[in-house]
The first five atom37 places (N, CA, C, CB, O) and aatype in JSON, in Angstrom:
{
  "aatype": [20, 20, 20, 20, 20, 20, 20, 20, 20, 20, 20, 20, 20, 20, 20, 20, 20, 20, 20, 20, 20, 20, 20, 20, 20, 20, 20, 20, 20, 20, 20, 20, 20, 20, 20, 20, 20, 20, 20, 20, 20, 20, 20, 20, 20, 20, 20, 20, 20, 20, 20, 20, 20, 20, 20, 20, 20, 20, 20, 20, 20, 20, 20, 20, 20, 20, 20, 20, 20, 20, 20, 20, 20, 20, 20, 20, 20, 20, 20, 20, 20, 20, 20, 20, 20, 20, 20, 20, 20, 20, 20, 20, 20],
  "atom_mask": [
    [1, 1, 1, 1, 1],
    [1, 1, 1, 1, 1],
    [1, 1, 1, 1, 1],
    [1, 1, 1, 1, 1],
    [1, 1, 1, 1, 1],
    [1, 1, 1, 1, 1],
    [1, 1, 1, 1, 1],
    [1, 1, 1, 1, 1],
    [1, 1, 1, 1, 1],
    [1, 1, 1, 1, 1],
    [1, 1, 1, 1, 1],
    [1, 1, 1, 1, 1],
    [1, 1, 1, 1, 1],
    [1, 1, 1, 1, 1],
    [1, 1, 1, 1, 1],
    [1, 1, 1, 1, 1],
    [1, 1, 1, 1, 1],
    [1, 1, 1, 1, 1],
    [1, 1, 1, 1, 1],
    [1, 1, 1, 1, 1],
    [1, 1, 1, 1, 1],
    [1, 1, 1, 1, 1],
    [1, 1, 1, 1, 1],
    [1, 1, 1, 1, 1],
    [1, 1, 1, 1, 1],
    [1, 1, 1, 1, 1],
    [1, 1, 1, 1, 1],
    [1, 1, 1, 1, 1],
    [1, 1, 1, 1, 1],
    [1, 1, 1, 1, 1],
    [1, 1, 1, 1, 1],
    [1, 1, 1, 1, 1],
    [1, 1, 1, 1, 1],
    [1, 1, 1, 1, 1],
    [1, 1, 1, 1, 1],
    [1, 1, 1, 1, 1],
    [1, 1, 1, 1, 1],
    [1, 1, 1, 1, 1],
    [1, 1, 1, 1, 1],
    [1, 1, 1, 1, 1],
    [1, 1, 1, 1, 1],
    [1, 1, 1, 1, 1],
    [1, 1, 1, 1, 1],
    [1, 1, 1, 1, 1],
    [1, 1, 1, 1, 1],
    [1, 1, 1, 1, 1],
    [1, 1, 1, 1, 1],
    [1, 1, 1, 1, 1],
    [1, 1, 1, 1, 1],
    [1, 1, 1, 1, 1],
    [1, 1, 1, 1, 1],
    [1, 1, 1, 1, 1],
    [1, 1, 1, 1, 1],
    [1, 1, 1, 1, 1],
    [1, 1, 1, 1, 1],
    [1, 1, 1, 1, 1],
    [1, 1, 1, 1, 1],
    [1, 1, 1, 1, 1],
    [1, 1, 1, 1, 1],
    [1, 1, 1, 1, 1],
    [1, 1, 1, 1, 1],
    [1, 1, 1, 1, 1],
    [1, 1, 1, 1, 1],
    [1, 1, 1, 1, 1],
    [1, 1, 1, 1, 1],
    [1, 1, 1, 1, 1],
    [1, 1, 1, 1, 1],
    [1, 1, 1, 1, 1],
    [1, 1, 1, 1, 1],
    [1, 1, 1, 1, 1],
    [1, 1, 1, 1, 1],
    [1, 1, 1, 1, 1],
    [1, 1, 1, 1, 1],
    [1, 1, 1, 1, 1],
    [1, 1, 1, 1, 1],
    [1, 1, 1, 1, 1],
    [1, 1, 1, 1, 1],
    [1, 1, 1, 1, 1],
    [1, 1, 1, 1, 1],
    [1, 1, 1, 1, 1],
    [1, 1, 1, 1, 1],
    [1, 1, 1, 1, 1],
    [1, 1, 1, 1, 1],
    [1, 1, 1, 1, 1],
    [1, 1, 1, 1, 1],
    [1, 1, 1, 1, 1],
    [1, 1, 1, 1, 1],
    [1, 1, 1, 1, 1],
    [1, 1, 1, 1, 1],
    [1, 1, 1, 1, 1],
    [1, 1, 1, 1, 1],
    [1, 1, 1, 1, 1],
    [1, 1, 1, 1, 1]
  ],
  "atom_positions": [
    [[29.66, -159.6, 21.94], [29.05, -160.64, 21.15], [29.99, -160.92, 19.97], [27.62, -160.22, 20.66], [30.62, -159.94, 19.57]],
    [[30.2, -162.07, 19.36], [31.0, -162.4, 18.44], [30.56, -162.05, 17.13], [31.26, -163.63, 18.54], [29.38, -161.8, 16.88]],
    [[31.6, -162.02, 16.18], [30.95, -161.75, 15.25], [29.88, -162.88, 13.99], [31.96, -161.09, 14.81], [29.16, -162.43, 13.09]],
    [[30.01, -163.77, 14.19], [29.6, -165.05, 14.47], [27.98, -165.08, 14.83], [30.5, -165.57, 15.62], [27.05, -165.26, 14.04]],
    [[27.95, -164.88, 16.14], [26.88, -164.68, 16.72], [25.78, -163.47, 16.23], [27.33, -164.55, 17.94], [24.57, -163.66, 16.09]],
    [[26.23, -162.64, 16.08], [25.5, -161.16, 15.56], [25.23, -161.8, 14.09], [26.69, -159.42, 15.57], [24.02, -161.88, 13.85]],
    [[25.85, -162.14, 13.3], [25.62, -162.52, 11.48], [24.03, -163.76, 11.87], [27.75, -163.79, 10.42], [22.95, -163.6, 11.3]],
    [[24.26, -164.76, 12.77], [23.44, -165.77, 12.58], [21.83, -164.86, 13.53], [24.3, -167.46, 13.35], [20.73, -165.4, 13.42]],
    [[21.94, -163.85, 14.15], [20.8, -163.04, 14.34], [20.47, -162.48, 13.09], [20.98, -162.01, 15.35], [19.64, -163.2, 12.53]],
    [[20.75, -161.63, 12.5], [20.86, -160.67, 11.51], [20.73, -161.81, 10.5], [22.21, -159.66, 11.5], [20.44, -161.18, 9.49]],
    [[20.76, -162.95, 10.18], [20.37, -164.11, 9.48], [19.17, -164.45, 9.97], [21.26, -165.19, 9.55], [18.21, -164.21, 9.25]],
    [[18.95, -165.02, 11.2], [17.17, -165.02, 11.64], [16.66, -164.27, 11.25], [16.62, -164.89, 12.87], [15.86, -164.68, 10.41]],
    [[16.63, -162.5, 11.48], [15.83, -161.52, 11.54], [15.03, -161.95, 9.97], [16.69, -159.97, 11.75], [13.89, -162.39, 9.9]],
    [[15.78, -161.74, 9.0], [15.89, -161.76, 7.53], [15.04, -162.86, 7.28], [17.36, -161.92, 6.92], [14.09, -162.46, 6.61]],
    [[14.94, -164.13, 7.53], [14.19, -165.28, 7.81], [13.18, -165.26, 8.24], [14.59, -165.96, 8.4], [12.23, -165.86, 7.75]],
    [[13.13, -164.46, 9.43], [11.74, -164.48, 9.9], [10.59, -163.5, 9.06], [11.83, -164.02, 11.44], [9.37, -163.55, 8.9]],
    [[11.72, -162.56, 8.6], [11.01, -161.37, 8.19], [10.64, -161.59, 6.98], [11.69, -160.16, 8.26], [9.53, -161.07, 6.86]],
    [[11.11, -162.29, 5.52], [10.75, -163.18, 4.92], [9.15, -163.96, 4.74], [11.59, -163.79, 5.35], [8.2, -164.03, 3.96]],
    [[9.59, -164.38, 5.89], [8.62, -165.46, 6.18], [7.2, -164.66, 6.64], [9.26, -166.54, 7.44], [6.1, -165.17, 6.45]],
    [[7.37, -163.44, 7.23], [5.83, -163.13, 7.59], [5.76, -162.16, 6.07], [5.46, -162.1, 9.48], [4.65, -161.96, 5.58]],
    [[6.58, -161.78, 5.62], [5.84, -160.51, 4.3], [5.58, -162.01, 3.69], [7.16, -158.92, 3.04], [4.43, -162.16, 4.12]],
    [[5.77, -162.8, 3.22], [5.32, -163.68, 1.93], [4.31, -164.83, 2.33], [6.68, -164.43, 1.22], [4.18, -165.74, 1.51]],
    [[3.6, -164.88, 3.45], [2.7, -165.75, 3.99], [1.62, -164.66, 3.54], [2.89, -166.26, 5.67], [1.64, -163.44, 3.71]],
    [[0.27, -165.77, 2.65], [-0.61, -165.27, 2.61], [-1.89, -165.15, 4.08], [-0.84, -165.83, 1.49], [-1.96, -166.02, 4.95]],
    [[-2.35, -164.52, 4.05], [-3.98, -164.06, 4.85], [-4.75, -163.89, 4.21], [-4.24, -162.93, 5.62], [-4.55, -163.34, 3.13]],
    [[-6.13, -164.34, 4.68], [-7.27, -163.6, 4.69], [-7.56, -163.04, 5.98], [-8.31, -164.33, 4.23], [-7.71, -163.51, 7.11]],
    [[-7.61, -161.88, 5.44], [-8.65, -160.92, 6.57], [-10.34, -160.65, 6.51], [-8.12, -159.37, 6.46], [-10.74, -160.19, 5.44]],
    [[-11.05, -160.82, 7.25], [-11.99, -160.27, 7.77], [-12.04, -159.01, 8.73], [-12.43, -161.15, 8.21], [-11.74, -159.04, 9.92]],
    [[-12.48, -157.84, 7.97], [-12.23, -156.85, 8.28], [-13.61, -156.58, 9.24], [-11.85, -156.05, 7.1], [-13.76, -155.4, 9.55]],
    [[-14.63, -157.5, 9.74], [-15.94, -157.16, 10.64], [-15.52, -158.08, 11.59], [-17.57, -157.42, 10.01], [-16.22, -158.13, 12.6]],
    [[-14.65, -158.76, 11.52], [-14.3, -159.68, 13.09], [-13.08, -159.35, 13.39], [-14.3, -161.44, 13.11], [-12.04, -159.16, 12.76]],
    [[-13.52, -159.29, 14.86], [-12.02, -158.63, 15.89], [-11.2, -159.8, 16.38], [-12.49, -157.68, 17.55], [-11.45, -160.93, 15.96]],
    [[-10.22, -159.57, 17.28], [-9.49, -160.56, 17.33], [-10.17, -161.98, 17.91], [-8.42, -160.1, 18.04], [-9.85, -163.07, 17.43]],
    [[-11.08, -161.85, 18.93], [-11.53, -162.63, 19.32], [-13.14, -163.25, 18.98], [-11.21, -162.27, 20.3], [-14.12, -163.48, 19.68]],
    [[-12.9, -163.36, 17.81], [-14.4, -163.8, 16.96], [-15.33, -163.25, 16.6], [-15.11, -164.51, 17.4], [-15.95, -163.47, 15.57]],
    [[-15.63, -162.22, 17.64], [-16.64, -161.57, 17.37], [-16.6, -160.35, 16.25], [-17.01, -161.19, 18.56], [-15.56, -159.89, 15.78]],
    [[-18.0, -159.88, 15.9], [-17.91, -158.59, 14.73], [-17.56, -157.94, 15.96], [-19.41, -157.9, 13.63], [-17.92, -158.1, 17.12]],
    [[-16.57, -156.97, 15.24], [-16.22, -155.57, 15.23], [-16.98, -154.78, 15.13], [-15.53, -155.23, 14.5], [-16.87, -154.39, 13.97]],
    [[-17.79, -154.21, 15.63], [-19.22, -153.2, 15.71], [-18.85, -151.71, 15.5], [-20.04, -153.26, 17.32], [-19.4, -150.84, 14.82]],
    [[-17.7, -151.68, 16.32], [-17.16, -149.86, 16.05], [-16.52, -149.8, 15.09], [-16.2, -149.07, 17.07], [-16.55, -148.73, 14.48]],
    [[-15.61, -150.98, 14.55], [-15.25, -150.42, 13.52], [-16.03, -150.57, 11.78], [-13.96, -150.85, 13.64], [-15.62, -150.39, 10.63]],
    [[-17.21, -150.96, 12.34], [-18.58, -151.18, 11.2], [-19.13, -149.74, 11.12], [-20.02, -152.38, 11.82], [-19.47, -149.15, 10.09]],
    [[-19.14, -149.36, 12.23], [-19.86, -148.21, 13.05], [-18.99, -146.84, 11.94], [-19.34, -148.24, 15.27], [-19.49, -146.21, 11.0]],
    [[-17.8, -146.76, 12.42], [-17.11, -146.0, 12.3], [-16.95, -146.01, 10.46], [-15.99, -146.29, 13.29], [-16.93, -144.91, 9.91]],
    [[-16.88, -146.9, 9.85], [-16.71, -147.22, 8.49], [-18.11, -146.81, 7.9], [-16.29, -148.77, 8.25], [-18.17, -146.33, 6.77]],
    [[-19.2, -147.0, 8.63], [-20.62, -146.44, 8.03], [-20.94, -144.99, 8.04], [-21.76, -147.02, 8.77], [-21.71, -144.44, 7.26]],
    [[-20.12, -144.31, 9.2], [-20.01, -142.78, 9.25], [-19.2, -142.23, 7.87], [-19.14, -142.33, 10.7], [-19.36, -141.17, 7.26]],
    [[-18.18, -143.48, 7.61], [-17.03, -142.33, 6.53], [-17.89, -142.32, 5.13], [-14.97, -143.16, 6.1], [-17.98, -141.27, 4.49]],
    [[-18.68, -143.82, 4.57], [-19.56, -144.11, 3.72], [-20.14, -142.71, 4.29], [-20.34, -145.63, 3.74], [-19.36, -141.78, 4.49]],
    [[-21.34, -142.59, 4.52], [-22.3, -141.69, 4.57], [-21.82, -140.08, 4.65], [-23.09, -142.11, 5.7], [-22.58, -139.31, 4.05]],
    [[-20.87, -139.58, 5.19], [-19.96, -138.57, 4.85], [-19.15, -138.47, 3.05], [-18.83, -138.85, 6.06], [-18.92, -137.46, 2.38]],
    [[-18.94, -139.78, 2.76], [-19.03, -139.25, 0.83], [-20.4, -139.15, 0.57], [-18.37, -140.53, -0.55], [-20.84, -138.09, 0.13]],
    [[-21.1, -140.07, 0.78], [-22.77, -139.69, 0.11], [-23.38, -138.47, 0.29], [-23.9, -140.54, 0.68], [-24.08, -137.88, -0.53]],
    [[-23.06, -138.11, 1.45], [-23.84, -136.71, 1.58], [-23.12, -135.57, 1.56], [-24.57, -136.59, 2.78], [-23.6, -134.55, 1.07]],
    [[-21.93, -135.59, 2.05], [-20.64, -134.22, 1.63], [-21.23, -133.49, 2.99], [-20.85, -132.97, -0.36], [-21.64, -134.24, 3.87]],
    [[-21.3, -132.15, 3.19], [-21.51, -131.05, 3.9], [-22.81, -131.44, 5.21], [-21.92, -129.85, 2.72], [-23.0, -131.4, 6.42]],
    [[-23.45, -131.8, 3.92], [-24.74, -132.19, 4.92], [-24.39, -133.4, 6.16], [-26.07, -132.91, 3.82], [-24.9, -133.46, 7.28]],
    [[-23.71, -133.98, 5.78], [-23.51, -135.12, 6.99], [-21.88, -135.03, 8.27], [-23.36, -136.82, 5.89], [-20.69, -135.23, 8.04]],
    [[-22.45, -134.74, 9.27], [-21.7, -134.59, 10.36], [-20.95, -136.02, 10.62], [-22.61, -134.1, 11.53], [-21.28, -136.76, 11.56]],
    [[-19.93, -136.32, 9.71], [-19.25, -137.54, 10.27], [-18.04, -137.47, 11.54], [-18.58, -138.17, 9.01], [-17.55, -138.4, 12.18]],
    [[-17.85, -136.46, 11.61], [-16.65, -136.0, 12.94], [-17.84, -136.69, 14.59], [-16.3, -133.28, 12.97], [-17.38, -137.2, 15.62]],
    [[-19.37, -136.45, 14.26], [-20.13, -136.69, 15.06], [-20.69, -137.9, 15.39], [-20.77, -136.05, 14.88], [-21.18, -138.35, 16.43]],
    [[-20.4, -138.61, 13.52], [-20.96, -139.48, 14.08], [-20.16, -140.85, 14.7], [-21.85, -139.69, 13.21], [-20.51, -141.76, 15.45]],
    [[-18.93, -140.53, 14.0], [-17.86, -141.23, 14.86], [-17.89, -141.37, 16.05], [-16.81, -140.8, 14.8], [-17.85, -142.45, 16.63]],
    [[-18.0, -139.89, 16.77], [-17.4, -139.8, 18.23], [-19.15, -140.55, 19.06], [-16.79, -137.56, 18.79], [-19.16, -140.61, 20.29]],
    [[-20.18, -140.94, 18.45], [-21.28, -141.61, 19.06], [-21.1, -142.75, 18.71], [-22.54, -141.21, 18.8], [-21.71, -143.51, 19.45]],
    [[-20.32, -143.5, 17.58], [-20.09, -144.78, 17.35], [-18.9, -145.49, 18.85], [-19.41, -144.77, 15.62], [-18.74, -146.63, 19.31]],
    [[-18.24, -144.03, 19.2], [-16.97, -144.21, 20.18], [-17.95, -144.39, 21.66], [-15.66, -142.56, 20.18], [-17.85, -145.43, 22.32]],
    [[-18.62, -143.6, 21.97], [-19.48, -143.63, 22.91], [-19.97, -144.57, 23.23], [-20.22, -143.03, 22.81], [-19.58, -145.25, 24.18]],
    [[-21.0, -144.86, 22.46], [-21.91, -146.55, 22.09], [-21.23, -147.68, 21.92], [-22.71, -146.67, 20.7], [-21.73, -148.8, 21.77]],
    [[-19.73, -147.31, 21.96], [-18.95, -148.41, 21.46], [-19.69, -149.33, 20.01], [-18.77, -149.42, 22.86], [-19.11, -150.38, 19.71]],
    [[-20.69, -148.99, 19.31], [-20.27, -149.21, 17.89], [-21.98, -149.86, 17.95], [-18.56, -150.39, 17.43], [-22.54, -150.03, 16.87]],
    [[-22.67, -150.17, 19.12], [-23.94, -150.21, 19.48], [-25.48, -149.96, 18.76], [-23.8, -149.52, 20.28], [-26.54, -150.58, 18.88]],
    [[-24.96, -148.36, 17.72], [-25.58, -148.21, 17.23], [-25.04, -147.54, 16.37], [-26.33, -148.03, 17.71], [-24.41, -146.5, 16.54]],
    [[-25.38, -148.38, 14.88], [-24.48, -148.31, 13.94], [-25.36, -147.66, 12.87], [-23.81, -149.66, 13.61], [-26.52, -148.03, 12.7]],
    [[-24.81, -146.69, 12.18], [-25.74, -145.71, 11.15], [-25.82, -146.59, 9.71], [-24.87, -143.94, 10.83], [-24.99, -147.4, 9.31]],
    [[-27.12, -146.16, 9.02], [-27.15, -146.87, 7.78], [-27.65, -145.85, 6.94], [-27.97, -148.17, 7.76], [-28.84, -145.57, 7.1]],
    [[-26.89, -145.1, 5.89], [-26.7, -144.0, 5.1], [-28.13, -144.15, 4.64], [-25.45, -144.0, 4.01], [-28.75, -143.09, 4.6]],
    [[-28.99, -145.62, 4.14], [-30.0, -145.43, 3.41], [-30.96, -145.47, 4.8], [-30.18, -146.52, 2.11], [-32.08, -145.69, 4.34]],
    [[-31.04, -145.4, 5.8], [-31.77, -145.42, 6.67], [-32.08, -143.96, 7.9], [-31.27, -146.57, 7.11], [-31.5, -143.91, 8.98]],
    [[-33.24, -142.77, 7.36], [-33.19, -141.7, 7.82], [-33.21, -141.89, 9.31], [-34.13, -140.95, 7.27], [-32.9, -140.89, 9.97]],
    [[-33.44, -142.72, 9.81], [-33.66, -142.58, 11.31], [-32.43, -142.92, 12.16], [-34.82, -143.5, 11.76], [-32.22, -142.76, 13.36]],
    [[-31.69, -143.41, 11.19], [-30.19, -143.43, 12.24], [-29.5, -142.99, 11.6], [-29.44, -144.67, 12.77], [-28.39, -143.49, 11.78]],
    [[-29.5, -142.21, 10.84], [-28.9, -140.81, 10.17], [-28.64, -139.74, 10.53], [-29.41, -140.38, 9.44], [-27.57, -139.13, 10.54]],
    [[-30.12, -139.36, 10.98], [-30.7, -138.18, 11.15], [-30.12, -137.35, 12.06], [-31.87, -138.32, 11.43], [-30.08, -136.16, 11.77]],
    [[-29.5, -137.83, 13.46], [-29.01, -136.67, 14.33], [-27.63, -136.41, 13.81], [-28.99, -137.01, 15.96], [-26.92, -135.6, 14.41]],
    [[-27.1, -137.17, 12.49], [-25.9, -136.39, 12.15], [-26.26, -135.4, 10.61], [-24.51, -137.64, 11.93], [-25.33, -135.27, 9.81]],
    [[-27.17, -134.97, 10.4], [-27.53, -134.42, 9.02], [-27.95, -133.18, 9.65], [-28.7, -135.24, 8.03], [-28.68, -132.99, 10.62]],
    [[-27.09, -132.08, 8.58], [-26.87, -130.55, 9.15], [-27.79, -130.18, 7.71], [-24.85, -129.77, 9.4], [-27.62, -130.66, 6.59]],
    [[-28.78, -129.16, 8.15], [-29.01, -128.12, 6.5], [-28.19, -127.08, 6.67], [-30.69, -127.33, 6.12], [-27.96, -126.38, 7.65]],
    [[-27.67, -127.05, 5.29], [-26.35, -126.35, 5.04], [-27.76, -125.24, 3.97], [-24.56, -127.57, 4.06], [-28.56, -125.49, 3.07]],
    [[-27.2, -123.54, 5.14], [-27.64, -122.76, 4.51], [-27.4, -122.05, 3.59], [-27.85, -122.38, 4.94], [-26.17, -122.05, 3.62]],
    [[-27.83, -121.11, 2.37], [-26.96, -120.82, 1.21], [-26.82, -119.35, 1.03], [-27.52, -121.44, -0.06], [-26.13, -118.91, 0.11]]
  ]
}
């Protein structure tokens, strides 16, 4: 390849690369690529919430891997005991 040729790549790259860091976005972090909400990763984000709220007491390793299962189906709500509940351990003292 000339040297010519290699500079005006290595000139694109730089251009292109440019061009995507300094273009703004908005993201929506509950819709997936194709329109729809993102359910698992609602799912999965409501396990890590409820794992700071509760610390010890709340099985988030668990409740992930049922958000993975359900594919995101059934999604936990920290203020809501009934879809909580099969991840909440009593921690004995």
């Amino acid at each position: 390849m000339a040297k010519s040729s290699k500079l005006a790549v290595i000139v694109a790259v730089v251009i292109l690369s440019l061009m995507l860091t300094t273009t703004q976005t908005e993201a929506n972090p509950a819709l997936d690529l194709m329109g729809g909400f993102d359910f698992l990763g609602v799912c999965i984000r409501n396990c890590a919430q409820c794992k700071k709220m509760f610390g010890n007491y709340f099985e988030g390793e668990r409740c992930a891997e049922a958000c993975v299962k359900f594919k995101g189906k059934i999604i936990p709500d920290c203020e809501d005991i009934a879809s909580i509940a099969p991840f909440l351990n009593k921690i004995e003292a």
